[in-house]
C-alpha positions as a Markdown table, in Angstrom:
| # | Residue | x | y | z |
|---|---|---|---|---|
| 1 | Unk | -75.1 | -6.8 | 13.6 |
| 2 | Unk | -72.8 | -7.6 | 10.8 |
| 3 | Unk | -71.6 | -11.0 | 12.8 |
| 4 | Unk | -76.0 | -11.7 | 12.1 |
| 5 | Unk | -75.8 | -11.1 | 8.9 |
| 6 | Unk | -73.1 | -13.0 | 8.2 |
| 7 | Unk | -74.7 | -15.5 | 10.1 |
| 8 | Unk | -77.6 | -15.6 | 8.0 |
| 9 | Unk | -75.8 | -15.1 | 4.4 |
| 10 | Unk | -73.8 | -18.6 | 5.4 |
| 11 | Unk | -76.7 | -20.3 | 6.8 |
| 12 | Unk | -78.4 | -20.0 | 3.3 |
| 13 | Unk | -75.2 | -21.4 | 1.7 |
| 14 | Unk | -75.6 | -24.0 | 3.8 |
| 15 | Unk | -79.1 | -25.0 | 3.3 |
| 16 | Unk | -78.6 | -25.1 | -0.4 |
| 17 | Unk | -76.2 | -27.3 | -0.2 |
| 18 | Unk | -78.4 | -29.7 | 1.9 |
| 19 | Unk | -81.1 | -29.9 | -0.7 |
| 20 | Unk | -78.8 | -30.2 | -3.7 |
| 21 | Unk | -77.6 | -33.3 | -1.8 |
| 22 | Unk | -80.7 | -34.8 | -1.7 |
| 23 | Unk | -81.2 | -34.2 | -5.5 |
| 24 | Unk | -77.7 | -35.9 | -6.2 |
| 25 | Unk | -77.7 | -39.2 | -6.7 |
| 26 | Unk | -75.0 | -40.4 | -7.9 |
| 27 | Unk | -71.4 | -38.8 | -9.2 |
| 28 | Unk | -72.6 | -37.9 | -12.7 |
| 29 | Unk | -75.0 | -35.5 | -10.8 |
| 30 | Unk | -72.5 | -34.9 | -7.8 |
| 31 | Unk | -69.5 | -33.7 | -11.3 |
| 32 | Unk | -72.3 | -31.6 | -13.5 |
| 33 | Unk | -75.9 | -31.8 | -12.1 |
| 34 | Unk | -76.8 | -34.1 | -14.7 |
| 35 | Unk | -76.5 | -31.3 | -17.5 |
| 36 | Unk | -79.8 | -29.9 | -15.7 |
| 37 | Unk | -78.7 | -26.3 | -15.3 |
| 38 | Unk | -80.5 | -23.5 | -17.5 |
| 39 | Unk | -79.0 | -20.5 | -19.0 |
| 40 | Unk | -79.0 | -18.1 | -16.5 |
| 41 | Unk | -77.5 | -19.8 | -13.4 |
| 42 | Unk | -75.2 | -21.2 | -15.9 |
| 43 | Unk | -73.8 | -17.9 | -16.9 |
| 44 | Unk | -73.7 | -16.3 | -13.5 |
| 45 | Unk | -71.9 | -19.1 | -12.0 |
| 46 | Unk | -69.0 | -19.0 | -14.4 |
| 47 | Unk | -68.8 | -15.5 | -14.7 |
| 48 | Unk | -68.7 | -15.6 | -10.4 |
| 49 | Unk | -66.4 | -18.8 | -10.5 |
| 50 | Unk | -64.4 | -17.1 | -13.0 |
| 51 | Unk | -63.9 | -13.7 | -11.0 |
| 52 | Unk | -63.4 | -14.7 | -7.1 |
| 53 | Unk | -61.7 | -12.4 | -5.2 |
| 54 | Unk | -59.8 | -11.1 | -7.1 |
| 55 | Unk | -62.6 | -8.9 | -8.6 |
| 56 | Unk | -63.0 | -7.0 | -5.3 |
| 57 | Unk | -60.1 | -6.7 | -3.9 |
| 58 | Unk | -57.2 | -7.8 | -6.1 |
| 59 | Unk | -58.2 | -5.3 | -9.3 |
| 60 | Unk | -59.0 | -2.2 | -7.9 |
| 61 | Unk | -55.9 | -2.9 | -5.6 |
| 62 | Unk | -54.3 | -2.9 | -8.8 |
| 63 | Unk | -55.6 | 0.0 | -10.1 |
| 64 | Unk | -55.6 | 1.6 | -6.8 |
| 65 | Unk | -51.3 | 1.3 | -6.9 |
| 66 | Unk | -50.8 | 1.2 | -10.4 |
| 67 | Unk | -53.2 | 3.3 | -12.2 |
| 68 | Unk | -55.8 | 2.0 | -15.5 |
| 69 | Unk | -52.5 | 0.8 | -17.1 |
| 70 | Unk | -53.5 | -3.0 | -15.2 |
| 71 | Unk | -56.9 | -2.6 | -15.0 |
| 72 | Unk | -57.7 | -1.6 | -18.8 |
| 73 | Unk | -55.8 | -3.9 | -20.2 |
| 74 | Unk | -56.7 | -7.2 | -17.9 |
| 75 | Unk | -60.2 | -6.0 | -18.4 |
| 76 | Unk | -60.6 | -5.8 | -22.4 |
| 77 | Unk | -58.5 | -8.7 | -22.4 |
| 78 | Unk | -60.7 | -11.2 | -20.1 |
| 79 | Unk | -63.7 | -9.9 | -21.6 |
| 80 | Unk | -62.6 | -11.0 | -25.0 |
| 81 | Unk | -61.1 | -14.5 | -23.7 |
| 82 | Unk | -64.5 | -15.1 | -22.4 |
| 83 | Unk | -66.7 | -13.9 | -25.1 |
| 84 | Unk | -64.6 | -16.0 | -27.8 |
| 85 | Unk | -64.7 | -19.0 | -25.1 |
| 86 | Unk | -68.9 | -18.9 | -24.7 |
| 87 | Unk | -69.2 | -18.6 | -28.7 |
| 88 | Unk | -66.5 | -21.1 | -30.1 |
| 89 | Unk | -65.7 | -23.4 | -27.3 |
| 90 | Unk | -69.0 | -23.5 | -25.5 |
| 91 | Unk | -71.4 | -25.3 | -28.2 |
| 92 | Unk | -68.8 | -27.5 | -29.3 |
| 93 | Unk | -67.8 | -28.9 | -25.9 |
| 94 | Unk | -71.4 | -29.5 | -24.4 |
| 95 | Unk | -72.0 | -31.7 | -27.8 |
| 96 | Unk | -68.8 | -33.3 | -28.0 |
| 97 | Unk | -68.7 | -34.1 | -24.4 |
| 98 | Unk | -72.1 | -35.5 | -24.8 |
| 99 | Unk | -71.2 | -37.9 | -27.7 |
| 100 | Unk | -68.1 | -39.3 | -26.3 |
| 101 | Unk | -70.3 | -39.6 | -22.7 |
| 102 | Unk | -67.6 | -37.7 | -20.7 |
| 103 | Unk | -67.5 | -35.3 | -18.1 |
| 104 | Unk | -64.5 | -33.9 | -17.5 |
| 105 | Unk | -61.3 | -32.5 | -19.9 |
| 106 | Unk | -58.8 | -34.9 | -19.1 |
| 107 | Unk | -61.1 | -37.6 | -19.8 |
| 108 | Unk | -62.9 | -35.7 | -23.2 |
| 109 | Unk | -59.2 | -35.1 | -24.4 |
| 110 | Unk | -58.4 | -38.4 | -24.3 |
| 111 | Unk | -61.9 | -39.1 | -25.9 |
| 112 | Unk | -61.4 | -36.5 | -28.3 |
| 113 | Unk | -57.5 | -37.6 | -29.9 |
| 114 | Unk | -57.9 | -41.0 | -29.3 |
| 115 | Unk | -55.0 | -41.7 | -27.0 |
| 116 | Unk | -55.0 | -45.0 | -25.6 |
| 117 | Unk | -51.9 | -44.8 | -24.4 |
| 118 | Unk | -53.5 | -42.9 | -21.0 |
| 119 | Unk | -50.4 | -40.0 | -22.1 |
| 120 | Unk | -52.7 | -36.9 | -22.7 |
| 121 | Unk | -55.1 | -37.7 | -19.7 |
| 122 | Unk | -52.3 | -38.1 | -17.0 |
| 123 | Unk | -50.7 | -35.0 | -18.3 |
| 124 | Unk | -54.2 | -32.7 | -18.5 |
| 125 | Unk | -55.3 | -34.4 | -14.7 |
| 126 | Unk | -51.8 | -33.6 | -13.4 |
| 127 | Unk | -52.0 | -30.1 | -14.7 |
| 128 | Unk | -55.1 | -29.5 | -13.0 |
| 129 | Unk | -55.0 | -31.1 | -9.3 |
| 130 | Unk | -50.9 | -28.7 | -8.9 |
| 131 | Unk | -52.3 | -25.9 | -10.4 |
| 132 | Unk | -55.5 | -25.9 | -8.6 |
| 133 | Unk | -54.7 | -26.2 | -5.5 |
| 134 | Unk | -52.5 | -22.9 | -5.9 |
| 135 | Unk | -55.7 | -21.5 | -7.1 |
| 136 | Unk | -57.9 | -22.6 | -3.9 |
| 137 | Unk | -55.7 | -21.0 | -1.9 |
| 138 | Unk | -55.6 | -18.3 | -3.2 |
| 139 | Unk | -59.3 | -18.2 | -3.1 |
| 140 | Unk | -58.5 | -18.9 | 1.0 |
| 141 | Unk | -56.5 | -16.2 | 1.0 |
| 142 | Unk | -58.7 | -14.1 | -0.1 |
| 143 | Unk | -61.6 | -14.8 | 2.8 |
| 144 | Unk | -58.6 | -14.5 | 5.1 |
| 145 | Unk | -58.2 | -10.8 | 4.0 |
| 146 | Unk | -61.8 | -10.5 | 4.4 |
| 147 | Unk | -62.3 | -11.9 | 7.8 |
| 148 | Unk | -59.4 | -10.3 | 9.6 |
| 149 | Unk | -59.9 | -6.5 | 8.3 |
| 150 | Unk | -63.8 | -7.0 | 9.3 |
| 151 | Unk | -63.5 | -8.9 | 12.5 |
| 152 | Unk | -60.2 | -8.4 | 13.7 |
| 153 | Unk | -59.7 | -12.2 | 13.7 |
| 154 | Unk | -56.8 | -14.1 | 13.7 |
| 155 | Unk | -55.6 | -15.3 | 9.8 |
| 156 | Unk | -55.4 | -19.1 | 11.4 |
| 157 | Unk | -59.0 | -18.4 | 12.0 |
| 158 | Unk | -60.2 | -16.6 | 9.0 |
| 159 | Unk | -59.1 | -19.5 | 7.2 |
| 160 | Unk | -60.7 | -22.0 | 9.1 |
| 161 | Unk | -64.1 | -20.5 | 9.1 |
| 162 | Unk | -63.9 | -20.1 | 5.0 |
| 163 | Unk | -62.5 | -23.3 | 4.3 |
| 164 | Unk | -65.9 | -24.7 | 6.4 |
| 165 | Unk | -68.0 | -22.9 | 4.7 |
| 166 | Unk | -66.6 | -23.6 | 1.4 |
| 167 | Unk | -66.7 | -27.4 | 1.9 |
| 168 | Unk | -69.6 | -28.2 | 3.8 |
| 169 | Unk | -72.0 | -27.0 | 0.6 |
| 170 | Unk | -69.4 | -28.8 | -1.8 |
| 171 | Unk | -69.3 | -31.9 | 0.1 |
| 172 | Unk | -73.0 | -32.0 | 0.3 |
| 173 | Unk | -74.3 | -31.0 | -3.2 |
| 174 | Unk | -71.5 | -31.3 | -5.7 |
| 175 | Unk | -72.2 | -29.1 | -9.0 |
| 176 | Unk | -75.9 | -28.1 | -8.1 |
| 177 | Unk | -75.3 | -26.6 | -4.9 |
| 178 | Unk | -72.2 | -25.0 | -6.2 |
| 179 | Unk | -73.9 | -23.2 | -9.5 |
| 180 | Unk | -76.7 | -22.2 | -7.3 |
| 181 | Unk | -75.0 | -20.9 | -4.5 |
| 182 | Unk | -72.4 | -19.1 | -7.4 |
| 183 | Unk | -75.5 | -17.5 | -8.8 |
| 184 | Unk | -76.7 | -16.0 | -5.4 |
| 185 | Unk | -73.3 | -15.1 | -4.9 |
| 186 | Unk | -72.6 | -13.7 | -8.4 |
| 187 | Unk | -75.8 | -11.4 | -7.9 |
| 188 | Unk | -74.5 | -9.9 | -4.5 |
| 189 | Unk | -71.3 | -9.2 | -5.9 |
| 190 | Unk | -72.6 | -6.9 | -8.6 |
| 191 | Unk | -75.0 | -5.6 | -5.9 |
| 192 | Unk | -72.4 | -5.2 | -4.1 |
| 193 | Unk | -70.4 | -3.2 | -6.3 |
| 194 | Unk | -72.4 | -1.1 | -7.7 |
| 195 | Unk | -73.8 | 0.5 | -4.3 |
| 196 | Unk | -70.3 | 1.0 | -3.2 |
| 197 | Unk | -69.8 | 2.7 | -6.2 |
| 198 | Unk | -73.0 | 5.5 | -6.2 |
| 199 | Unk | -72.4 | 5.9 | -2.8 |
| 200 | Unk | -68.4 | 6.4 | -3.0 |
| 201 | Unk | -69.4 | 8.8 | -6.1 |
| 202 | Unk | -71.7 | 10.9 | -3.7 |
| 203 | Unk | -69.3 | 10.9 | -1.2 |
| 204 | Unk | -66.6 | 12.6 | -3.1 |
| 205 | Unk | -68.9 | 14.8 | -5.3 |
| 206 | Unk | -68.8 | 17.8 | -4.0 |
| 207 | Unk | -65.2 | 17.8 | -3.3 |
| 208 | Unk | -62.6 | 19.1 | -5.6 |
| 209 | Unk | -59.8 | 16.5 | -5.5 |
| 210 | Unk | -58.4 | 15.9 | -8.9 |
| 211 | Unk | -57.1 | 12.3 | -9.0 |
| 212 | Unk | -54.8 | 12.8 | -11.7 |
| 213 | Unk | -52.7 | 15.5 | -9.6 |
| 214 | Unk | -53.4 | 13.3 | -6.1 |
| 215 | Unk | -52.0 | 10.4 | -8.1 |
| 216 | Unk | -50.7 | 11.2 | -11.8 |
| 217 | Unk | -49.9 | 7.6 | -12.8 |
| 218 | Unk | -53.3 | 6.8 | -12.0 |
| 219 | Unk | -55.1 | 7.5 | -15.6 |
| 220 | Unk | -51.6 | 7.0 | -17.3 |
| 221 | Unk | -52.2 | 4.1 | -20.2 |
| 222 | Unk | -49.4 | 2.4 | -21.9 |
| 223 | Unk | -49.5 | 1.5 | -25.3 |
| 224 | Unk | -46.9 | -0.5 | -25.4 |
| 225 | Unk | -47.3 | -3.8 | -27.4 |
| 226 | Unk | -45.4 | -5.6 | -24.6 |
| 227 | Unk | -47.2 | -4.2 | -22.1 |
| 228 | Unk | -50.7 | -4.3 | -23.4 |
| 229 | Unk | -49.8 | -8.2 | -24.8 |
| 230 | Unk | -48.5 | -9.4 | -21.8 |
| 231 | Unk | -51.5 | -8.4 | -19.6 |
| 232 | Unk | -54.3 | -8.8 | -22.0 |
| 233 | Unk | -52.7 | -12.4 | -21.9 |
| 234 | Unk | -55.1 | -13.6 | -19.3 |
| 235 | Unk | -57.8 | -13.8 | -21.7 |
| 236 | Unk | -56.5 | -16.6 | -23.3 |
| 237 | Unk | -56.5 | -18.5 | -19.9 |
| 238 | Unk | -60.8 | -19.0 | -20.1 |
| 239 | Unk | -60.4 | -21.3 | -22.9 |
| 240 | Unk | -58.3 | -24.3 | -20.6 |
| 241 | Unk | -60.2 | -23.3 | -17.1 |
| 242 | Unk | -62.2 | -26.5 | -16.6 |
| 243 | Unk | -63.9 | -24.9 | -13.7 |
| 244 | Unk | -65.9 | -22.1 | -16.6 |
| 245 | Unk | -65.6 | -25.1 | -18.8 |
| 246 | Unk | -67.4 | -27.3 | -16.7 |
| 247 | Unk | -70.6 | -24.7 | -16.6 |
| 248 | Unk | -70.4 | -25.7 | -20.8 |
| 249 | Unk | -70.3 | -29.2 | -19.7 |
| 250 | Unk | -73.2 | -29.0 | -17.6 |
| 251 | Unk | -75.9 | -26.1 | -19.0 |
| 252 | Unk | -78.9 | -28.1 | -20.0 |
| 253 | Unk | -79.2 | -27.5 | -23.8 |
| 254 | Unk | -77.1 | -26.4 | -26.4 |
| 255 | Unk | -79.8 | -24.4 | -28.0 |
| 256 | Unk | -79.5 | -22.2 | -24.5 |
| 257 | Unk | -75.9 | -21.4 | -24.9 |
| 258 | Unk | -76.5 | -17.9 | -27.1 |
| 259 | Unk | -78.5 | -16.6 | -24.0 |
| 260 | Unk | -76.0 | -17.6 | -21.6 |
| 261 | Unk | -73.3 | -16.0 | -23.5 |
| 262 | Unk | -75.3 | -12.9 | -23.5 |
| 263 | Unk | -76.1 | -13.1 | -19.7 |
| 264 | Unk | -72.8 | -14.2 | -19.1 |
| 265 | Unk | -70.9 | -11.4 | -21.1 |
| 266 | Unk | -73.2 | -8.4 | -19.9 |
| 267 | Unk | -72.3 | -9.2 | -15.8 |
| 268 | Unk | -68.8 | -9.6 | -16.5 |
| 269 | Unk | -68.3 | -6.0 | -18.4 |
| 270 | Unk | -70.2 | -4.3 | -15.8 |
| 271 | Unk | -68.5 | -5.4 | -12.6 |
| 272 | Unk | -65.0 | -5.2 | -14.2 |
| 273 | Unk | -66.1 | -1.0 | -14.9 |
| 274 | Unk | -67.8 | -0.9 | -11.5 |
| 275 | Unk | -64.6 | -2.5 | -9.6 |
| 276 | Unk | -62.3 | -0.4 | -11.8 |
| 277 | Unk | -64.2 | 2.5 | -10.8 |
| 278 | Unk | -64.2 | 2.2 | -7.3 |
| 279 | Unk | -60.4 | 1.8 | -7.4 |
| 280 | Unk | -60.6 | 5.1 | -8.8 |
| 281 | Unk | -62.9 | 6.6 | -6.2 |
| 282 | Unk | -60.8 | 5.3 | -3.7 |
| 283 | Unk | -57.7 | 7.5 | -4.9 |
| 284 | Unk | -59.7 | 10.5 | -4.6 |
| 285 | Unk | -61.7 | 9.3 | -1.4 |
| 286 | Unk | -58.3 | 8.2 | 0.4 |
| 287 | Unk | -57.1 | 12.1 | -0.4 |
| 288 | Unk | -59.8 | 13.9 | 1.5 |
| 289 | Unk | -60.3 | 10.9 | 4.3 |
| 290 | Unk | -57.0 | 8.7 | 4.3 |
| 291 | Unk | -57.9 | 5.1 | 4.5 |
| 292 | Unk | -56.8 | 3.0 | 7.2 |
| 293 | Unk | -54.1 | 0.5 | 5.7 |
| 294 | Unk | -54.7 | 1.1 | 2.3 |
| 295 | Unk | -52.7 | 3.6 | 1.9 |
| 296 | Unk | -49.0 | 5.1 | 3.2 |
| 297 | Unk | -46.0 | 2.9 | 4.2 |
| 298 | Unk | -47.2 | -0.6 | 5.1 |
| 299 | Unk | -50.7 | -0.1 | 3.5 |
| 300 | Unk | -52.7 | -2.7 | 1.4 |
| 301 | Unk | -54.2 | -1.2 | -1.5 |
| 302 | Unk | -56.2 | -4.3 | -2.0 |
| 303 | Unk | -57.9 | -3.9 | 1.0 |
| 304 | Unk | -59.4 | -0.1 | -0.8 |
| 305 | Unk | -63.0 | -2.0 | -1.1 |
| 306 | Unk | -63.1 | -3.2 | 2.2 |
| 307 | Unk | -62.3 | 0.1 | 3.5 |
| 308 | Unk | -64.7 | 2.1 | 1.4 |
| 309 | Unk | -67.3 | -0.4 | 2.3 |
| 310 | Unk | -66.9 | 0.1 | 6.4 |
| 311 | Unk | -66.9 | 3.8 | 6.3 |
| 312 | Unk | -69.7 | 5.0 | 3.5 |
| 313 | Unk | -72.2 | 1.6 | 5.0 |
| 314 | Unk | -74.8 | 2.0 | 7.9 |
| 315 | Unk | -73.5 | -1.2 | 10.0 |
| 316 | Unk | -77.1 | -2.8 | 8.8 |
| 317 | Unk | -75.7 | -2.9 | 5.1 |
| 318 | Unk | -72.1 | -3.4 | 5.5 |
| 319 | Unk | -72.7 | -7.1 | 6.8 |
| 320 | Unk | -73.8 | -7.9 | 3.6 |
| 321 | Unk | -71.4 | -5.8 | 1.6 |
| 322 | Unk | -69.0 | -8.0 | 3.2 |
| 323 | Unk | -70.4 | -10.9 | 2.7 |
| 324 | Unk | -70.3 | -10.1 | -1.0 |
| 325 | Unk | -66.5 | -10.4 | -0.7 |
| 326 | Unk | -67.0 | -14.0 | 1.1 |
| 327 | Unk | -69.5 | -14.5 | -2.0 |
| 328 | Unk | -66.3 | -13.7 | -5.0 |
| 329 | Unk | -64.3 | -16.2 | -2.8 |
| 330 | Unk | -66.3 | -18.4 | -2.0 |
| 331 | Unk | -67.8 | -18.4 | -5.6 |
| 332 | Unk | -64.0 | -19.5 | -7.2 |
| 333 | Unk | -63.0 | -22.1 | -4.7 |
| 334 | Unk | -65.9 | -24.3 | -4.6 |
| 335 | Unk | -66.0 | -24.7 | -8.3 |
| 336 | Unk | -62.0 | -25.7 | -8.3 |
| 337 | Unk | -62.8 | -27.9 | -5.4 |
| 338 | Unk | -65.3 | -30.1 | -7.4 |
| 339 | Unk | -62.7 | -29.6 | -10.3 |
| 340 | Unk | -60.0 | -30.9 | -8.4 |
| 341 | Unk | -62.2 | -34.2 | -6.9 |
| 342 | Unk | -63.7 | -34.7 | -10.3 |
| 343 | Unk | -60.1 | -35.4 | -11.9 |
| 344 | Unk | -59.6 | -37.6 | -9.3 |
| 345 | Unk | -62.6 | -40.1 | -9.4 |
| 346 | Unk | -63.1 | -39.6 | -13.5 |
| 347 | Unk | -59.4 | -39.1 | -14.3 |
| 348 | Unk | -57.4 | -41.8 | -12.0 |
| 349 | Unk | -58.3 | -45.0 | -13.1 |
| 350 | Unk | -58.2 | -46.4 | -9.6 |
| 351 | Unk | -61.5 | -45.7 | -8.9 |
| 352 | Unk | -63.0 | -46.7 | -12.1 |
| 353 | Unk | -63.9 | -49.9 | -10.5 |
| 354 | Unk | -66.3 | -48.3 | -7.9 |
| 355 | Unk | -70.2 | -47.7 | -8.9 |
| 356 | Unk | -71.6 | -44.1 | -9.3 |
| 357 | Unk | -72.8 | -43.6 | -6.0 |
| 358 | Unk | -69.5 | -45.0 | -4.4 |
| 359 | Unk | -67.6 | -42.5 | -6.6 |
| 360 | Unk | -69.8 | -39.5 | -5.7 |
| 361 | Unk | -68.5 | -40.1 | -2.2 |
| 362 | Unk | -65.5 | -40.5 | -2.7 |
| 363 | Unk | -65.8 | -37.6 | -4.8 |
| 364 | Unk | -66.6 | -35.7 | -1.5 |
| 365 | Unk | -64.2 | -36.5 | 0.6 |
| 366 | Unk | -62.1 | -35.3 | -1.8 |
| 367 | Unk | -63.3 | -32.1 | -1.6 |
| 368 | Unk | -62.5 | -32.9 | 2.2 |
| 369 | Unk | -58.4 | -33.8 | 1.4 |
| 370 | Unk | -57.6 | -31.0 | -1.5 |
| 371 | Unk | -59.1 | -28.7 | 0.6 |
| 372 | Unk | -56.8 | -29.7 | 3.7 |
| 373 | Unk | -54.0 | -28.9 | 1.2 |
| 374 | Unk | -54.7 | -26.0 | -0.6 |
| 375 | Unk | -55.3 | -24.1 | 3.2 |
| 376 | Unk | -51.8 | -25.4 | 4.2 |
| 377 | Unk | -50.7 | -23.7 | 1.1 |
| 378 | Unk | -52.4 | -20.6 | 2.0 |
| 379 | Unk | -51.1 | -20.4 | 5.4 |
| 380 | Unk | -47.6 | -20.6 | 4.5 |
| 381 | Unk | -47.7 | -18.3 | 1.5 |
| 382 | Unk | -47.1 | -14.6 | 1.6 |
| 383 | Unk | -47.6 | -13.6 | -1.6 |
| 384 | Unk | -50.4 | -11.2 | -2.9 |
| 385 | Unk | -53.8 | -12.7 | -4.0 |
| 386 | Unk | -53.4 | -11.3 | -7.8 |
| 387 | Unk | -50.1 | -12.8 | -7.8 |
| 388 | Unk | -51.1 | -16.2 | -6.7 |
| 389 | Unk | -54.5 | -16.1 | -8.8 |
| 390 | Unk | -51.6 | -15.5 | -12.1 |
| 391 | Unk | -49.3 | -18.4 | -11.4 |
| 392 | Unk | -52.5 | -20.6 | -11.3 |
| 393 | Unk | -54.5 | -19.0 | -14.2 |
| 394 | Unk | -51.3 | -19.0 | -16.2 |
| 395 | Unk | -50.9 | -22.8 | -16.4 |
| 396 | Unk | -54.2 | -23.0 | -18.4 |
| 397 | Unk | -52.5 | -22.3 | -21.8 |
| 398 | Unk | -51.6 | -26.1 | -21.1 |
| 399 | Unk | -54.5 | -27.0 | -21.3 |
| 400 | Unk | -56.3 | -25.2 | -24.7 |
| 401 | Unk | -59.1 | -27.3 | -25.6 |
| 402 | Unk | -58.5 | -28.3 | -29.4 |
| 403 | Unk | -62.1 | -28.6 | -30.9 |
């Protein structure tokens, strides 16, 4: 049942990114849909683009091991970052990348200060396609989790089959079939939650665990400057993330932006509470019925989603509760893909001799090539999917956009 389901949630990712293609014409359309996009799917997809995996299994794995000290502070702190990012960045970039007929940061940059010199573009394009790549596989990574605690597959494997996925909708429809299939994927992830979370709520209700005394660190808060700096830090990585900033790039009106924001803002505070939550239910759901590797020596605490989801889900739901976790990864490394391909046909000035059309396919194979290289990355890395997702996010303090 839940190999159907799956089945069916890919096949739909699939057909929309067969008819974006056939609405793409040329690589303008292929980079931002032709700044086409309303407010809504705008806002969804760069709230789901901005999350990825890390929203259902890296934070309450977090919280799961460490308590609300991570999950509090990440939480007001990305919330903020991206509220300040849709009302001061947002208006300004959609005009100013309108005026100086540019599509991508590198290029406005170098638009926007003048530089002749090529300096601030090689720089800002160089920054992106090593930094990137980190953070597509990381978003690899993360459907490898998935895939091997649901199926029992190999991690070769579960790789393969979301790297696939991920590019066969990219390299068809560029930006369109990306925002679309992020806002599909946005909605299922809050769906997703949010059931988990009633049902995990009922199914410790009538107990009378105390999670404090299972786990005292668990509600602990520091309020440490140092501490509560340092992690509240990742806000400020939304305002140099080109793949939210390309969502400013793209939406189809300034005038729309104020909704988006609004949109935008409202689905981001209510899955970051729904994920932290579940992390909590998890403590006192693991202490009645331990959960299989989450918990105890050699457990994965960021695997406390997946296991909630397989034992409080009939097997008719839990296919697409899974999916929802394909849907956060999924959601991240397409968006990065067309980041990555964008900087290299607007960026490199290689392939500025090429026409529109030959640049949007060039534009997909190199979706084809960076995604080759970011799974290689993935395979050979050990390291945990919120650690790889903060080596990547933390290089976009280099690339602040001065407006």
């Amino acid at each position: 049942m839940i190999y159907l389901q799956f089945g069916l949630y890919l096949a739909l990712m699939l057909g929309i990114g067969y008819y974006s293609m056939r609405r793409t014409h040329d690589n303008q359309d292929f980079i931002i849909g032709g700044r086409s996009l309303g407010p809504v799917t705008s806002a969804i997809s760069a709230g789901a683009s901005d999350m990825s995996g890390w929203l259902l299994l890296g934070l309450p794995g977090a919280v799961f091991a460490s308590g609300l000290v991570e999950g509090v502070w990440i939480g007001v702190g990305l919330t903020l970052g991206a509220y300040l990012n849709w009302l001061i960045v947002a208006p300004r970039l959609r005009v100013a990348t309108e005026v100086t007929s540019t599509v991508t940061l590198p290029s406005f940059l170098a638009a926007r200060f003048e530089d002749n010199s090529g300096v601030i573009k090689t720089v800002s394009t160089l920054v992106i396609l090593f930094f990137f790549t980190l953070y597509v596989a990381s978003g690899l990574k993360g459907g490898t989790l998935l895939f091997a605690h649901s199926f029992g597959a190999s991690e070769e494997m579960a790789l393969y089959v979301t790297a696939f996925v991920v590019i066969s909708y990219t390299f068809l429809g560029g930006y369109m079939a990306v925002c679309w299939t992020d806002l599909i994927q946005g909605i299922l992830m809050l769906a997703a939650l949010f059931a988990c979370m009633m049902l995990g709520y009922f199914a410790i209700a009538g107990s009378d665990v105390v999670i404090s005394e299972v786990k005292p660190q668990a509600f602990q808060f520091s309020t440490s400057f140092i501490t509560g700096a340092s992690l509240m830090a990742w806000g400020f990585g939304y305002f140099g993330q080109p793949h939210i900033l390309a969502r400013f790039i793209g939406i189809d009106d300034v005038s729309h932006i104020p909704k988006a924001r609004r949109i935008g803002i409202t689905w981001m505070i209510l899955t970051l509470v729904i994920s932290v939550s579940i992390a909590l239910i998890g403590i006192a759901y693991d202490a009645v019925h331990p959960l299989a590797g989450v918990s105890g020596e050699g457990g994965n605490p960021e695997r406390v989603f997946l296991a909630l989801t397989e034992v409080l889900f009939h097997p008719v739901f839990a296919g697409f509760i899974l999916a929802a976790v394909l849907a956060a990864v999924m959601s991240t490394a397409d968006s990065q893909l067309l980041v990555l391909t964008s900087s290299l046909t607007e960026d490199i000035s290689l392939f500025n001799k090429y026409d529109e059309k030959k640049k949007a396919w060039i534009s997909r194979f190199g979706v084809i090539g960076f995604a080759v290289l970011a799974l290689i990355i993935a395979a050979n890395d050990d390291g945990s999917i919120l650690a790889m997702v903060g080596y990547a996010w933390g290089a976009s303090v280099l690339h602040l956009v001065h407006l």
